[in-house]
C-alpha positions as CSV (number, residue, x, y, z in Angstrom):
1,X,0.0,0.0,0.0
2,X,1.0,3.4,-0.7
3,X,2.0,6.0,2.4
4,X,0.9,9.1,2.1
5,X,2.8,11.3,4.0
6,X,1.1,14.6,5.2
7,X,3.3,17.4,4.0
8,X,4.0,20.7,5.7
9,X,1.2,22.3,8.3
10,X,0.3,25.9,6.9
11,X,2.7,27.4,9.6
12,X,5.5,25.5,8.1
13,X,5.2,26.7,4.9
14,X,4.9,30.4,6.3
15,X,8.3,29.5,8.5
16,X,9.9,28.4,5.4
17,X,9.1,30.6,3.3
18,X,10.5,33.2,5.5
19,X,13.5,31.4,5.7
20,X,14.2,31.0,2.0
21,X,13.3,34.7,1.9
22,X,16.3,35.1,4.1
23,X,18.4,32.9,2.2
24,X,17.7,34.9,-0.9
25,X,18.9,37.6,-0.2
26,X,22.0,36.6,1.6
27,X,22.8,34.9,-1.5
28,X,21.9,38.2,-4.1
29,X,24.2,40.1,-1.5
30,X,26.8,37.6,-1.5
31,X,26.4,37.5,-5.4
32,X,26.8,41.0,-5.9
33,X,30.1,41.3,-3.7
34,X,31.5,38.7,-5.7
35,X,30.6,40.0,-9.1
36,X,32.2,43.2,-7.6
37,X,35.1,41.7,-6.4
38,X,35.9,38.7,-9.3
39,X,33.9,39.5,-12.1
40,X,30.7,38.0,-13.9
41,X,32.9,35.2,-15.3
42,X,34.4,33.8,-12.4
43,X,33.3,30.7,-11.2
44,X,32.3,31.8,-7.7
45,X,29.9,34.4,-9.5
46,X,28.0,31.7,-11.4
47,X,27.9,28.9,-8.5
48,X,26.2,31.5,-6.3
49,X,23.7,32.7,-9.6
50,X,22.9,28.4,-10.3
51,X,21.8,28.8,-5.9
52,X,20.1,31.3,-6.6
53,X,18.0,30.1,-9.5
54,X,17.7,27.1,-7.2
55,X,16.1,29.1,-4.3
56,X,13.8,30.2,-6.8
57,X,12.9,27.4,-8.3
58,X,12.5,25.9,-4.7
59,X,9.8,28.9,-3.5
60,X,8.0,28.4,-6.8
61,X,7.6,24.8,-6.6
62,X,6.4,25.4,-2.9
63,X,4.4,28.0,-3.7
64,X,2.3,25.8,-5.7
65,X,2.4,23.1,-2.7
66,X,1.2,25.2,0.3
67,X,-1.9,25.9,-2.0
68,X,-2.7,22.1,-3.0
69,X,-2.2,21.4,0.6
70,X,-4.8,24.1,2.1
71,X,-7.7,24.9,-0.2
72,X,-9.2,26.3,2.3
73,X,-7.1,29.2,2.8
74,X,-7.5,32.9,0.8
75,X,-5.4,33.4,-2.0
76,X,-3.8,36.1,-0.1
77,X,-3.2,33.9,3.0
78,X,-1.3,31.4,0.3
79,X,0.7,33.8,-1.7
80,X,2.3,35.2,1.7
81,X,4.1,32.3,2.4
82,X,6.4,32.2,-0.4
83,X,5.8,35.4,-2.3
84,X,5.7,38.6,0.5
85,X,8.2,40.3,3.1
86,X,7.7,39.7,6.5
87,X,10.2,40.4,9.0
């Protein structure tokens, strides 16, 4: 038999999205003082540009999660978790 395994509760999803938030931008600071510092060539620069189009892939792909996983909740309610600043 197949397990179904539960997924994230709604407060998950907001914790992690705030958390990849945060990871974001560490990363386009980081990028930019690298670019600064070694140029858009150097490998450095495009490790820390393939993380960041990881991160984004990552909040997209969760972003369509959270809503599968709570119908219930407003549209508003879902796009927050991946999609708004909240500090």
């Amino acid at each position: 038999m197949l397990k179904v395994l539960p997924g994230f509760s709604f407060d998950q999803h907001q914790i992690t999205g705030q958390q990849i938030y945060n990871a974001r931008e560490f990363f386009g600071k980081l990028h930019y003082d690298l670019l600064e510092s070694y140029g858009e060539s150097a490998r450095p620069v495009r490790l820390v540009e393939d993380i960041i189009e990881t991160i984004d892939r990552l909040r997209t792909s969760l972003g369509e999660v959270v809503c599968t996983e709570n119908p219930e909740r407003e549209d508003w309610e879902l796009d927050q978790c991946y999609y708004s600043v909240r500090e």
